[in-house]
N, C-alpha and C positions, 0 to 999 in steps of 0.2 A: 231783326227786331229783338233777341234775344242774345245780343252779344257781348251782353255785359255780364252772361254767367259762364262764358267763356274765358280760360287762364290765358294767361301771355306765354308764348310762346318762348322755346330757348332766345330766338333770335333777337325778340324785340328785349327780354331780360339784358341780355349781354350788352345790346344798345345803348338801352338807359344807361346799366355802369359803365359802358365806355364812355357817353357825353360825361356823366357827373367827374369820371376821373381827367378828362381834361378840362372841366369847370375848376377841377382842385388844382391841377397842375397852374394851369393862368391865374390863379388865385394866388400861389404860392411863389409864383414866378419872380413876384417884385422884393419878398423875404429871404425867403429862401434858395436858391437858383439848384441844390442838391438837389432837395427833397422834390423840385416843381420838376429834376429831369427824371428822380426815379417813379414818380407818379404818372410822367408821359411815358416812360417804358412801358408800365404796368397795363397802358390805353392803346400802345401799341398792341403789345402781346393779345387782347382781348380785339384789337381790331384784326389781327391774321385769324384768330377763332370766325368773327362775324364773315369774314369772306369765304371760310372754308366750308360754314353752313349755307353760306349762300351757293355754291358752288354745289352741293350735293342736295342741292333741292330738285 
């Protein structure tokens, strides 16, 4: 009932910016092809973060 005065968690944080940084990367994709592979790095790197918090749950 009261879950909305509840913070987000590290996990679901990192989430978010992982999807928006592959929203940016496939945005970037068709201009850019540099910048759209170092912005998929960047959604990797943060997707090994999300598994490793999953992982010590």
């Amino acid at each position: 009932m009261f879950g909305w005065f509840k913070g987000k968690t590290e996990e679901e944080k990192l989430t978010i910016r992982y999807k928006a940084l592959l929203q940016e990367s496939y945005d970037l994709s068709t201009t850019d092809r540099a910048a759209s592979d170092i912005k998929r790095a960047e959604a990797e790197e943060l997707g090994k973060k999300i598994e490793d918090l999953r992982k010590n749950k």
